[in-house]
KEKOL-767458 format. One line per field, with one value per residue: x, y, z of N, C-alpha, C in turn; residue number from 0. Coordinates in steps of 0.2 Angstrom, whole numbers. Layout:
BEGIN
n_X <- (X	...) $
n_Y <- (Y	...) $
n_Z <- (Z	...) $
ca_X <- (X	...) $
ca_Y <- (Y	...) $
ca_Z <- (Z	...) $
c_X <- (X	...) $
c_Y <- (Y	...) $
c_Z <- (Z	...) $
i <- (NUM	...) $
//
This chain:
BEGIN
n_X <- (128	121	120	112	113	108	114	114	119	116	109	100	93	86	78	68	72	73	73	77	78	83	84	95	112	109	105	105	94	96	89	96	96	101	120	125	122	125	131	143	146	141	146	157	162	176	183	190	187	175	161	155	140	137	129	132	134	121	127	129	140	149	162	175	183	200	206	221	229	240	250	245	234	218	202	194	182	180	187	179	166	173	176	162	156	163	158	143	146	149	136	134	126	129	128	129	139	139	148	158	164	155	163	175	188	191	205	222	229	219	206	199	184	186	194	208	207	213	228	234	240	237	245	247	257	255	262	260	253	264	273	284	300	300	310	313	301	295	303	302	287	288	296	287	275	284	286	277	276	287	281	279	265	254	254	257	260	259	268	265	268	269	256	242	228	216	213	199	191	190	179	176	172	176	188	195	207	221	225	241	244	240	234	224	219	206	203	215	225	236	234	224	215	206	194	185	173	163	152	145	149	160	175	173	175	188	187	192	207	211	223	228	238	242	247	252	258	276	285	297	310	321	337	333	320	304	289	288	287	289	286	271	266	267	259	246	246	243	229	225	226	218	219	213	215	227	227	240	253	264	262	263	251	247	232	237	250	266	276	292	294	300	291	295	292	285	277	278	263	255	261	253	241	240	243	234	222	229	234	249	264	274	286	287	282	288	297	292	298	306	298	300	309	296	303	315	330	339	354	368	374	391	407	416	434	446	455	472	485	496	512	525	536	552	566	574	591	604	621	634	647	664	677	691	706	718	735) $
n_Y <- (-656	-645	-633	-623	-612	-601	-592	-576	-568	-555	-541	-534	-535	-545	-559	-570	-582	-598	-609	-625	-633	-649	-665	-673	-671	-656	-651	-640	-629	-616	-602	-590	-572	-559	-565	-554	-555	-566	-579	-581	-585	-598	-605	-622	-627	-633	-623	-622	-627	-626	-635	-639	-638	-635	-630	-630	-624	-634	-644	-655	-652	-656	-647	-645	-632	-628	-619	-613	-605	-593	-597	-589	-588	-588	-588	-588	-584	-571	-576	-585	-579	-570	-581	-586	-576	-574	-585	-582	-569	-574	-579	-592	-607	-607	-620	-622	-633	-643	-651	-665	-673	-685	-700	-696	-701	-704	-698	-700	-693	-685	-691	-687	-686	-687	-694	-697	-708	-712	-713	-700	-684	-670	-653	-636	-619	-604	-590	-576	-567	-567	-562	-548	-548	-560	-575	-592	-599	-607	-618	-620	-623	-636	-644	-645	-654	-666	-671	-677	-690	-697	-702	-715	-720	-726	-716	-700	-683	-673	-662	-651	-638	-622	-610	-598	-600	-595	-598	-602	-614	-608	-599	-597	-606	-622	-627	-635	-637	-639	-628	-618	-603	-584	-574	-561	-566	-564	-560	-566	-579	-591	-598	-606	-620	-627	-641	-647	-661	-678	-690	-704	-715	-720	-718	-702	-696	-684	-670	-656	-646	-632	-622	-606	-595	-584	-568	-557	-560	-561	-572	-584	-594	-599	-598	-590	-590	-586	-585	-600	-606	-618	-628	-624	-623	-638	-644	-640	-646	-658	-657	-657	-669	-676	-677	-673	-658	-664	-669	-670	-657	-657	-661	-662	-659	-653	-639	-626	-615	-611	-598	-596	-612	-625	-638	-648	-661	-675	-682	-698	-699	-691	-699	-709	-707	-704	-715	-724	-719	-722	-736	-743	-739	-749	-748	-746	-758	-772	-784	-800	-815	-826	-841	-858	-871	-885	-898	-903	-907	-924	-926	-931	-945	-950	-950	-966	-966	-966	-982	-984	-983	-995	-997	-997	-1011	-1013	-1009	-1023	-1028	-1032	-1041	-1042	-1053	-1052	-1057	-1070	-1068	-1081	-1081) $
n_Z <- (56	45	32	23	9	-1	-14	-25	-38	-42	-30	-16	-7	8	11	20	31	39	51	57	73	79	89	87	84	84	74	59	49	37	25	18	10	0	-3	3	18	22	38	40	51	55	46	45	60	63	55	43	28	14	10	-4	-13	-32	-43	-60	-79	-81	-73	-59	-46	-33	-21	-15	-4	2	14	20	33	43	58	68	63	67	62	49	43	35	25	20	17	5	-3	-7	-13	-23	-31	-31	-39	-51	-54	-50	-42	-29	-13	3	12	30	39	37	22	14	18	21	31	49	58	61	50	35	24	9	1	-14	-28	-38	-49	-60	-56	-57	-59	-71	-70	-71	-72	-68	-69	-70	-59	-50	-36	-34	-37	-33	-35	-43	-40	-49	-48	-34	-33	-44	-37	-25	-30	-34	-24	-18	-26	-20	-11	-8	-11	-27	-35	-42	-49	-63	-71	-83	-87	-92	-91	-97	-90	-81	-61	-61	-54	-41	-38	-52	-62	-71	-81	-87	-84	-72	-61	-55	-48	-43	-33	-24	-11	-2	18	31	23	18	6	-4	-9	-20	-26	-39	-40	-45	-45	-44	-37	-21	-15	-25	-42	-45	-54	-59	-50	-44	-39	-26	-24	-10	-14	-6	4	11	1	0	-8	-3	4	14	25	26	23	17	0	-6	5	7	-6	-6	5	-2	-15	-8	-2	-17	-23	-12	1	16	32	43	60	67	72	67	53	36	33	40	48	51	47	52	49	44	44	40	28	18	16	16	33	42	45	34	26	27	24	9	7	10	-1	-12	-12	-11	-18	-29	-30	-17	-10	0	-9	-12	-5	-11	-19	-14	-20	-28	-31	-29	-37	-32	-25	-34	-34	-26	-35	-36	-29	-42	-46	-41	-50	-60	-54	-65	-69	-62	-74	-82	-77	-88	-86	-94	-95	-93	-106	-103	-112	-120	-121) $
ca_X <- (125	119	118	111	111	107	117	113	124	114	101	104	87	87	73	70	76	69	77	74	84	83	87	100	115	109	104	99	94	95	91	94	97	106	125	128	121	128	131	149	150	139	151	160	165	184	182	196	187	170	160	148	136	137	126	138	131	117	127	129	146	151	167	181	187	203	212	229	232	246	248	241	225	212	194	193	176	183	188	171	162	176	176	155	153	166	152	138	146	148	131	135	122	131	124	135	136	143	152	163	161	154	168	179	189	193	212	228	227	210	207	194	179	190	204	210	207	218	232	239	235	244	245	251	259	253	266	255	253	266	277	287	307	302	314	316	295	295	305	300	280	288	297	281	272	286	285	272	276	292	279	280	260	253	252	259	258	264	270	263	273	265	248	237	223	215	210	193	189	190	176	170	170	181	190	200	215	223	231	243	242	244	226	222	213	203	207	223	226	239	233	219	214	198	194	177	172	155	150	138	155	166	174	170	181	190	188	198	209	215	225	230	243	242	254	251	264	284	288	305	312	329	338	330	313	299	287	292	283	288	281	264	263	268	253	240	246	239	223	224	225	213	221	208	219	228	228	246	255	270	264	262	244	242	230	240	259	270	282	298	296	301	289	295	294	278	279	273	256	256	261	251	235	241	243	226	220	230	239	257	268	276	294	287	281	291	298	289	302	306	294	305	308	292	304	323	332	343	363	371	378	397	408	424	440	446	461	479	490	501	518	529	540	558	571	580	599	607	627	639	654	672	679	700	711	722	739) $
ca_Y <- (-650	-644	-626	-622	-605	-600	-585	-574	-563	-547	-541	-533	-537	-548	-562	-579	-585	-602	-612	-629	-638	-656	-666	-678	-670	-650	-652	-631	-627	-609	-600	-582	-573	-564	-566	-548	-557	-573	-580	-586	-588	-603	-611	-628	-626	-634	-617	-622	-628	-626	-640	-636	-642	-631	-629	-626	-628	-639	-650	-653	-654	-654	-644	-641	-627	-627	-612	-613	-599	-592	-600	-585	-586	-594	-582	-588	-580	-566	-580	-591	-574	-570	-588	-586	-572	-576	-590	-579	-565	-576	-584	-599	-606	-614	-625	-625	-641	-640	-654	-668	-675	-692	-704	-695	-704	-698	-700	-693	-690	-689	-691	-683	-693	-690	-695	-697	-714	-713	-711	-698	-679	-665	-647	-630	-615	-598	-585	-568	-563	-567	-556	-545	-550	-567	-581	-598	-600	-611	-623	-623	-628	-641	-647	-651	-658	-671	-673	-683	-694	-701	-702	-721	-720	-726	-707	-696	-676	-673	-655	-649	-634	-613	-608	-592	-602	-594	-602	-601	-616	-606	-598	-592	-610	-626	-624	-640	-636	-639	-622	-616	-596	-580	-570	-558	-570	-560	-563	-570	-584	-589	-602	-611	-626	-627	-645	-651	-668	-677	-695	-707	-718	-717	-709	-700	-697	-679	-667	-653	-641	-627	-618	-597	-595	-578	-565	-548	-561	-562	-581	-585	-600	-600	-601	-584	-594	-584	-590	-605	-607	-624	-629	-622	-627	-646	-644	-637	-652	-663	-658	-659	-677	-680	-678	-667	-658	-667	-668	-670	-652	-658	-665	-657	-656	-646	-635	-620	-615	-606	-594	-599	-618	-628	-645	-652	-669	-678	-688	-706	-700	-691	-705	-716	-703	-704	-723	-726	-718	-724	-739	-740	-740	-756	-748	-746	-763	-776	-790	-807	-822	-832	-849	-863	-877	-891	-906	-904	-916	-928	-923	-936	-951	-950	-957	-970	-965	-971	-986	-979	-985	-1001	-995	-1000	-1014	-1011	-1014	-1029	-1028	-1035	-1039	-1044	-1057	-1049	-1064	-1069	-1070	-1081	-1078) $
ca_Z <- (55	37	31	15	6	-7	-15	-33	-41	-39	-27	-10	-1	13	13	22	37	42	55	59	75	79	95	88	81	82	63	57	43	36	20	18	2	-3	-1	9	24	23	41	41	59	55	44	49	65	59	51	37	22	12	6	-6	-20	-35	-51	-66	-84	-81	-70	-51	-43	-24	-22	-7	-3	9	16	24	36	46	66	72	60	68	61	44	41	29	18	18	12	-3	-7	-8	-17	-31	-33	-31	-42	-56	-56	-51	-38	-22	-9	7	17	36	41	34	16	16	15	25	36	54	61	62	44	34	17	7	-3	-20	-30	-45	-51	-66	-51	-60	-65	-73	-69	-75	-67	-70	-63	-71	-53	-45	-30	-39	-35	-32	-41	-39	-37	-53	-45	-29	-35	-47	-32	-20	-34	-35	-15	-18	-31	-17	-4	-8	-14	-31	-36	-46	-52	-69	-74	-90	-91	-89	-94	-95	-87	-73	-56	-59	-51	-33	-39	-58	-65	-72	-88	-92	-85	-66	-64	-49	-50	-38	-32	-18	-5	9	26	34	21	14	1	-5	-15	-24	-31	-41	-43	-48	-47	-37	-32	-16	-18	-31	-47	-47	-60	-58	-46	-43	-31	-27	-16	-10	-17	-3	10	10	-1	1	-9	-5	11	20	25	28	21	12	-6	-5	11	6	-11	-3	9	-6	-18	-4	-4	-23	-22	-11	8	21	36	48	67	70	71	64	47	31	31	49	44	50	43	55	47	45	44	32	28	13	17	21	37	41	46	28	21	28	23	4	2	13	-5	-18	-11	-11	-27	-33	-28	-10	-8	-1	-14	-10	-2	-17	-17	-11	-27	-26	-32	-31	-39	-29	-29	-39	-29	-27	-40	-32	-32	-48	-42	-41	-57	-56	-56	-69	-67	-65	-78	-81	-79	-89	-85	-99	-92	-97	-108	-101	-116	-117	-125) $
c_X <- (125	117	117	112	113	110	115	118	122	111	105	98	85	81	75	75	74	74	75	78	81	88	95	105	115	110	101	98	91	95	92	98	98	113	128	125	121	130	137	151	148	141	154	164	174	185	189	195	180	168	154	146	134	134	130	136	127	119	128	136	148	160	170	183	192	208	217	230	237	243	247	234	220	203	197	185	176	184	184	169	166	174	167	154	157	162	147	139	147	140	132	132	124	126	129	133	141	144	156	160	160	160	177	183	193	199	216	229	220	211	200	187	180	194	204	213	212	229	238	236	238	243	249	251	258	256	265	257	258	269	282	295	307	305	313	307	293	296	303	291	282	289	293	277	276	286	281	273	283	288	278	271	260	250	258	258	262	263	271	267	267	259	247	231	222	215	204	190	186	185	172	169	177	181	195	207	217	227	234	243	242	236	230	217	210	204	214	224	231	240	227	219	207	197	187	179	164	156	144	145	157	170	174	176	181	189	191	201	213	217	229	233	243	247	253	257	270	284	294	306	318	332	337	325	311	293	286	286	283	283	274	261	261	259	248	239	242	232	222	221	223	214	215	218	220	229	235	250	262	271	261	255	240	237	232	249	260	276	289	300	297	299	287	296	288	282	276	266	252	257	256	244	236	239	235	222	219	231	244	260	271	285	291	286	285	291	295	296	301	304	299	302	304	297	311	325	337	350	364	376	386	401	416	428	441	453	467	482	494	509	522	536	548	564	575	584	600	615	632	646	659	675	688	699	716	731	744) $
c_Y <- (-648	-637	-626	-615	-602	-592	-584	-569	-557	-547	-538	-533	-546	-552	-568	-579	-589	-608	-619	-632	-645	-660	-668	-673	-659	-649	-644	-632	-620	-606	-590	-581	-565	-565	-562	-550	-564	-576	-584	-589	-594	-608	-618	-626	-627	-627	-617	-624	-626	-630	-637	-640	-636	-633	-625	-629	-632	-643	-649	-656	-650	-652	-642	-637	-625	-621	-616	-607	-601	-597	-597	-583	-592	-592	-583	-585	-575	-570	-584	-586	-572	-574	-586	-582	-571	-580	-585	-574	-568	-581	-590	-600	-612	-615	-625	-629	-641	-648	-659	-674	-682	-698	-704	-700	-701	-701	-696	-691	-691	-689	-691	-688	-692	-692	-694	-704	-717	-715	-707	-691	-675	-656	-643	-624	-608	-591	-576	-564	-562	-562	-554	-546	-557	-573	-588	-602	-606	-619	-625	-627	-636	-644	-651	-654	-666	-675	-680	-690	-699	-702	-710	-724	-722	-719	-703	-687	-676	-667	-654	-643	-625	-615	-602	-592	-598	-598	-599	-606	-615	-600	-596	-599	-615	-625	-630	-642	-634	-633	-621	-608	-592	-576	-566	-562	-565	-565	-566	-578	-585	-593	-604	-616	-627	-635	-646	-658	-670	-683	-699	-713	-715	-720	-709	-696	-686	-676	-661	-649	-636	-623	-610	-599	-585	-570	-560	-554	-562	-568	-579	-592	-602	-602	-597	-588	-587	-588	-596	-607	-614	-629	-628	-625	-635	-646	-645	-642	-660	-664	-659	-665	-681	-681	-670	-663	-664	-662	-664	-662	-652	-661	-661	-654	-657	-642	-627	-621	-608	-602	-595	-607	-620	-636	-645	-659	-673	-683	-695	-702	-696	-695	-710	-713	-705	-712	-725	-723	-721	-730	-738	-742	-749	-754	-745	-753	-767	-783	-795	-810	-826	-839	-855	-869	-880	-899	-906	-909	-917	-927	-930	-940	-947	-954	-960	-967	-968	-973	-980	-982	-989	-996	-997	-1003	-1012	-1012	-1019	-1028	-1032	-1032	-1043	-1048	-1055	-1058	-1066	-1070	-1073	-1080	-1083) $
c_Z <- (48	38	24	12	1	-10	-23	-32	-39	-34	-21	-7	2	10	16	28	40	45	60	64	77	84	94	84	81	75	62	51	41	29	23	12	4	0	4	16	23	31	44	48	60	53	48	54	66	59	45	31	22	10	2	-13	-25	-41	-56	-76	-84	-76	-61	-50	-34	-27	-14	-9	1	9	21	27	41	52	68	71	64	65	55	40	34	21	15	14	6	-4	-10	-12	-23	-33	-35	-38	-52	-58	-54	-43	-32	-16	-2	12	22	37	36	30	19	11	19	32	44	59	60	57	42	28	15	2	-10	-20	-36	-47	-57	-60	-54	-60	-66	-67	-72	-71	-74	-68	-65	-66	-49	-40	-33	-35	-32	-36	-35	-37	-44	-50	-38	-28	-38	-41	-26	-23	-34	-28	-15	-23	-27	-10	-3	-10	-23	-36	-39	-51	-59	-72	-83	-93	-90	-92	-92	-90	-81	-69	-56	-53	-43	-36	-46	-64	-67	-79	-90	-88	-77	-66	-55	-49	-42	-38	-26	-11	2	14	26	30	16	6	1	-11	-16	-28	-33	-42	-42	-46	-42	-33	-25	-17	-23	-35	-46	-52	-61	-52	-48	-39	-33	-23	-16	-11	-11	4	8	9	-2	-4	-9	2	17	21	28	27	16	6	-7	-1	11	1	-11	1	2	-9	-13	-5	-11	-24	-18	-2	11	25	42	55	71	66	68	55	42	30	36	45	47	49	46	49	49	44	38	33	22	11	19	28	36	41	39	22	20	24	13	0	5	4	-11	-21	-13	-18	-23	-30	-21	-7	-7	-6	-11	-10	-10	-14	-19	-20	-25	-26	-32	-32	-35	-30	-31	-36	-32	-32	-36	-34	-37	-44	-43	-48	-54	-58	-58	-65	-66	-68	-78	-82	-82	-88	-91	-95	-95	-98	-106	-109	-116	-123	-128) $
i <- (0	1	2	3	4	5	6	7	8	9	10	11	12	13	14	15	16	17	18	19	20	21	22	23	24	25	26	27	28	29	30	31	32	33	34	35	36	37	38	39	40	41	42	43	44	45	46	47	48	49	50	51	52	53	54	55	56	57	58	59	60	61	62	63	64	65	66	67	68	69	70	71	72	73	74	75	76	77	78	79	80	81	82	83	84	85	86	87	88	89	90	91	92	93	94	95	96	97	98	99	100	101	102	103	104	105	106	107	108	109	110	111	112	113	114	115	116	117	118	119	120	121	122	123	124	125	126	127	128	129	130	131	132	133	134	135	136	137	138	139	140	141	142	143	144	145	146	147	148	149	150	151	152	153	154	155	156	157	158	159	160	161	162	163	164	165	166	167	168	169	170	171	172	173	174	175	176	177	178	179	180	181	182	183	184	185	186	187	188	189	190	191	192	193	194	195	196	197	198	199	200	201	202	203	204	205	206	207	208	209	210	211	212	213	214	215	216	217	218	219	220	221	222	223	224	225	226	227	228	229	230	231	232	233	234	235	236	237	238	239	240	241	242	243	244	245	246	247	248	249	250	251	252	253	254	255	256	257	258	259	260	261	262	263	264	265	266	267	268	269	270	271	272	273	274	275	276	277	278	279	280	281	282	283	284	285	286	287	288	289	290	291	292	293	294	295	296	297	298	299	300	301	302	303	304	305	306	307	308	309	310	311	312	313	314	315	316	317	318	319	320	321	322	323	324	325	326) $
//
């Protein structure tokens, strides 16, 4: 199913509603204009990401959008319409497209129709916003960045080190610069990740991301868990590089985060989701069997005992005869 709709920046009257369905598949298609009547209940039924095709300077780029909400969020509506009208509010002319990018694969994990062909890409932290008496959130971002780089995948995050840079990505535009950064997200969410990418490949080459994690919830990084900054940023990073959600409720990239858990560890099915990407590192692969010699050479005939030694004759007495005297 495909939705389209066209959002501007200004304007508060309503036009257009043309809606076409089609037997195979429930195919709609709807414009309405402008954004204050947007139809988010028509969004991807998932209801966990955006996919959208964005005009920005001249050029066109498709762009995901994924939210992470709490385990009792399931109404992400609240956060499709922010997402959309930080688009709309800067001019920038989205396309939004209802189901799963093409390229997508569908299994216990899924993986996205980008990457980062280079299998590398940096980032930079922006702690402006963050929650005020929170320590220890430096480290626990570096920390799920590097998650990834021991997931046994050809893949790697490389920490640049702070920035000013916004996260415009998640909606006012790309600036150069992979940022992680602190917002107010509408609705019950408590992260999101924004990536662009452009090409006519598949997948298609990355071009940047960016992720907010939401300041207005209790982050923890220490040994109180609430909600763990690690365990989220680890999930966010995921999608970064190119991972959808997964199926399984136990792996880093569930697409909800119960409160109080702690998943800083990809699983196999995490695993398996990263390397189906990148293939696996050179220190994950098993060594090759050493190839048996073609021509050995022959061991070297025996050499004979060498004889024994004759054993030296034994000396010859000689006996001297005592001569009589006579007198």
């Amino acid at each position: 199913m495909v939705q389209t709709a066209s959002l501007r920046a200004f304007g508060s009257q309503v036009s257009a509603a043309a809606a076409v369905v089609l037997s195979l598949g429930l195919l709609a298609f709807v414009t309405l204009q402008p954004r204050e009547v947007f139809d988010a209940h028509a969004v991807d039924s998932t209801n966990d990401h955006l996919w959208l095709t964005v005009e920005h300077e001249g050029v066109t780029y498709q762009v995901d959008v994924h939210f992470l909400s709490g385990e009792s969020s399931s109404d992400l509506d609240v956060a499709h319409d922010g997402a959309l009208a930080r688009f709309a509010d800067a001019g920038i002319s989205a396309t939004v497209l209802e189901g799963h990018a093409p390229g997508m694969v569908a299994a216990q994990f899924a993986k996205k129709s980008y990457w980062w062909p280079d299998h590398t890409t940096e980032w930079r932290y922006n702690a402006a916003l963050k929650p005020d008496g929170l320590a220890g959130d430096s480290e626990a971002i570096a920390a799920a960045a590097s998650t990834w780089a021991a997931a046994g995948a050809d893949f790697a995050f490389v920490h640049e080190g702070a920035t000013t840079a916004p996260t415009g990505a998640c909606g006012e535009g790309i600036d150069g610069t992979n940022t992680i950064g602190w917002a107010d997200i509408p609705g019950n969410v408590l992260a999101v990740t924004c990536t662009w990418y452009s090409g006519a490949t598949n997948p298609t080459t990355a071009i940047e991301f960016d992720m907010e994690i939401d300041r207005r919830w209790v982050w923890t990084s220490g040994a109180s868990v609430e909600m763990d900054l690690q365990s989220v940023a680890t999930h966010e990073f995921g999608h970064a590089l190119g991972l959808g959600h997964a199926s399984e409720s136990g792996s880093v990239m569930f697409a909800t985060y119960p409160s109080g858990a702690l998943k800083h560890d990809p699983t196999p099915d995490d695993r398996a989701g990263i390397t189906a990407i990148y293939g696996a590192s050179a220190a994950a692969a098993p060594a090759p069997d050493p190839a048996p010699d073609p021509d050995p050479a022959p061991d070297p005939a025996p050499k004979p005992d060498p004889a024994p030694a004759q054993a030296p004759p034994p000396p010859r007495l000689r006996c001297r005869s005592p001569q009589a005297r006579v007198w």
